[in-house]
VOMI-251387 format. One line per 10 residues: number of its first residue (from 1); their letters; for each residue x, y, z of C-alpha. Coordinates in nm, 4 decimals, decimal comma, always signed. Each point is the difference from the previous one (the first is absolute). Example, Ala and Ser with C-alpha at 12.3 -4.5 7.8 and 13.67 -1.06 7.14 Angstrom:
1	AS	+1,2300:-0,4500:+0,7800 | +0,1370:+0,3440:-0,0660
***
This chain:
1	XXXXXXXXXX	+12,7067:+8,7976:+3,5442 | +0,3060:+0,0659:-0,2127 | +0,2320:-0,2900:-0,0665 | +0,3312:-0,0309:+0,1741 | +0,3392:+0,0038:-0,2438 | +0,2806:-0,1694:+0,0888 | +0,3480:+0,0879:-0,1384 | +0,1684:-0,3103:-0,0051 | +0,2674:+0,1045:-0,2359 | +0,0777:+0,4091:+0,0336
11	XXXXXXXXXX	+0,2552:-0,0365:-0,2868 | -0,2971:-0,1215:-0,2169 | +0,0243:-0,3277:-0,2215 | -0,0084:-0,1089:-0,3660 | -0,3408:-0,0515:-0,1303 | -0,2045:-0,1100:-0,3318 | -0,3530:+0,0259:+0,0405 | -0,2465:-0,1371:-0,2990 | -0,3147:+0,1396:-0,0784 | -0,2202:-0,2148:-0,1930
21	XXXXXXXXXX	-0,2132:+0,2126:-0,2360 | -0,2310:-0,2599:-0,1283 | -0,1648:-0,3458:+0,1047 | -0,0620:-0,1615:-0,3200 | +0,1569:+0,0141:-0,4063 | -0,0177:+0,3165:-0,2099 | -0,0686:-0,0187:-0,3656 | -0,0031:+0,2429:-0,3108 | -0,2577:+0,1239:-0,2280 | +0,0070:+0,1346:-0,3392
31	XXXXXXXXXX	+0,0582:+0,3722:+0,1412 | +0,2183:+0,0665:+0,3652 | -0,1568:-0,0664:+0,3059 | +0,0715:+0,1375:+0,3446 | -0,1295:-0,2596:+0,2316 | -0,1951:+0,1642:+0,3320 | -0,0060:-0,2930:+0,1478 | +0,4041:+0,0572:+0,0310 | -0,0547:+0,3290:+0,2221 | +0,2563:-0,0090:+0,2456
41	XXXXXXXXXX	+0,0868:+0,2652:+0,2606 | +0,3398:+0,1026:+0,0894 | +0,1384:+0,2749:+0,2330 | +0,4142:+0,0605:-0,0391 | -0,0466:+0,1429:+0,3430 | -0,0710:-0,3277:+0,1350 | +0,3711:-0,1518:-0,1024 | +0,2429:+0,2261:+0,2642 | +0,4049:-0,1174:-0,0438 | +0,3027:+0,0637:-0,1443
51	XXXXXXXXXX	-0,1844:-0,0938:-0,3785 | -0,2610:-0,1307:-0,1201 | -0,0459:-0,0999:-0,3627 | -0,3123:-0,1078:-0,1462 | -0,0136:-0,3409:-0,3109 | -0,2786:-0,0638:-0,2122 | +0,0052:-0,3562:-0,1023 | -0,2552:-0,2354:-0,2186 | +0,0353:-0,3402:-0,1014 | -0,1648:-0,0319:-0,3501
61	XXXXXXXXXX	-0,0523:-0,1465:-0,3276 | -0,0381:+0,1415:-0,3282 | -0,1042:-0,2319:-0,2984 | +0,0018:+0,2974:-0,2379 | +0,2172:-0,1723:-0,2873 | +0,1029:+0,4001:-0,1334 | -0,0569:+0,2337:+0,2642 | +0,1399:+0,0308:+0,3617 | -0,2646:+0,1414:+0,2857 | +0,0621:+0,2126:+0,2403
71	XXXXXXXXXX	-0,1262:+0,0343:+0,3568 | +0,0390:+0,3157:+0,2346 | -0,1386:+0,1777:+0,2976 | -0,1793:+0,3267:-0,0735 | -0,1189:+0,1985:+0,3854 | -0,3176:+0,1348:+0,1241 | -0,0422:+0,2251:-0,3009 | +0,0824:-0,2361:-0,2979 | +0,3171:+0,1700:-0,0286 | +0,2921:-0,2795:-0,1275
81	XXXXXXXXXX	+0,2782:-0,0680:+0,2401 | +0,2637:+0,0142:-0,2883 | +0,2655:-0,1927:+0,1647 | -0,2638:-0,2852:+0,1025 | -0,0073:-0,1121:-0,3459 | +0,0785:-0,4003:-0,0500 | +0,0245:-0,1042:-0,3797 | -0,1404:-0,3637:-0,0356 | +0,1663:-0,1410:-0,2888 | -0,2042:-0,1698:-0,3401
91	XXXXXXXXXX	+0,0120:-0,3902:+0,0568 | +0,0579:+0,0100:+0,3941 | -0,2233:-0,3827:+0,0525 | +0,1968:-0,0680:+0,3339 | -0,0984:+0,2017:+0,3067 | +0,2464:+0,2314:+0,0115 | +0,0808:+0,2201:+0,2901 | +0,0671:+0,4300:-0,0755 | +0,0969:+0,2516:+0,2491 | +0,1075:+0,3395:-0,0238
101	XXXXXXXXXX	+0,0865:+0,2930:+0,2828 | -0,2357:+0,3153:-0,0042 | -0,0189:+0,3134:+0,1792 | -0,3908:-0,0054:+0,1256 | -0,1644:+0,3291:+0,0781 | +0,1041:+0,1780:+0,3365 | -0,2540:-0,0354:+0,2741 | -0,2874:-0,2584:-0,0427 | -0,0692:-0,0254:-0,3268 | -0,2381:-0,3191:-0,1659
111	XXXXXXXXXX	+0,1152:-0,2160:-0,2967 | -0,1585:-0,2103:-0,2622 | +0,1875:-0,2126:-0,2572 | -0,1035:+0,0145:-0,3397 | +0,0583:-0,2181:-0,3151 | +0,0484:+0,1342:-0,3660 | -0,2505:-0,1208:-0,2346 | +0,0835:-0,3224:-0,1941 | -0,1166:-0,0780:-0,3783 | -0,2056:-0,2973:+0,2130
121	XXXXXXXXXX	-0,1873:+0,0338:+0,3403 | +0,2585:-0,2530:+0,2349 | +0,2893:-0,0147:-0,2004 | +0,1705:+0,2293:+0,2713 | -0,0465:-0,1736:+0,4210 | +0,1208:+0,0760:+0,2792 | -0,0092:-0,2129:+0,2702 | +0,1489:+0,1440:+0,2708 | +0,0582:+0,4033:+0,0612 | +0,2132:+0,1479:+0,3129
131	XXXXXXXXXX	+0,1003:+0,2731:+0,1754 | +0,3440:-0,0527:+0,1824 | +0,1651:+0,2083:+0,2116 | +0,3119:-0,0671:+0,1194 | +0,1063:+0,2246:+0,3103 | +0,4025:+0,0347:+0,1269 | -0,0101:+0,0544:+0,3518 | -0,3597:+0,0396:+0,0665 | -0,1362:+0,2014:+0,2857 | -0,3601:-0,0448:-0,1190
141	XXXXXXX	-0,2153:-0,1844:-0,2281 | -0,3352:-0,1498:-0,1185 | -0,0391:-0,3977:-0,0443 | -0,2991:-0,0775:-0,2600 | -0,1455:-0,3220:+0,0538 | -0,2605:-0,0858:-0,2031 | -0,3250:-0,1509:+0,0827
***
């Protein structure tokens, strides 16, 4: 049977939805790695109001004493989101939280987050990476809740 919808609000409300991408640390290697284990589905289609706009934000560290790191979503076909692109600075002990807005792929696209290579494997974590979108005046959207 097909679920029932209720429209409690027809003027639509203000909405930020996260969407965890992973369930445990990242951490570089000597080259860039795109993590599979980050694969995370999103469909624009799904997020119906006035706007929607989508973040991308890490908390991380870098102990690199020279070089910052850099950590970024790349889609389906390895091809870099551009404006995804958070620069971890050298030195950066404290967890330190990063976000930045990004236009995602129209339609359902899939994401992975990759890390630039550091001179040392784990010089470069991440402990937390997010999807969040935050809707004016949403009609429609999709809650993530992880398992």
């Amino acid at each position: 049977s097909n679920p029932t919808e209720y429209e409690f609000n027809p003027e639509g409300i203000d909405l930020q939805v996260p969407i965890e991408m992973v369930d445990r640390g990242l951490s570089s290697g000597t080259a860039a790695i795109t993590f599979s284990r980050s694969r995370t589905r999103i469909d624009t289609n799904d997020y119906v109001g006035e706007s929607a706009e989508y973040f991308f934000e890490i908390i991380a560290t870098n102990t690199n004493t020279a070089t910052a790191g850099t950590v970024l979503l790349v889609d389906s076909t390895g091809t870099v989101l551009t404006d995804s692109s958070i620069s971890v600075p050298a030195n950066t002990t404290a967890l330190t939280r990063y976000r930045v807005q990004f236009t995602p792929n129209e339609g359902l696209a899939d994401y992975r987050v990759r890390l630039s290579g550091t001179s040392t494997s784990g010089q470069l974590r991440v402990h937390v990476v997010r999807i969040i979108v935050q809707q004016r005046k949403a009609i429609k959207t999709r809650l993530y809740i992880p398992l």
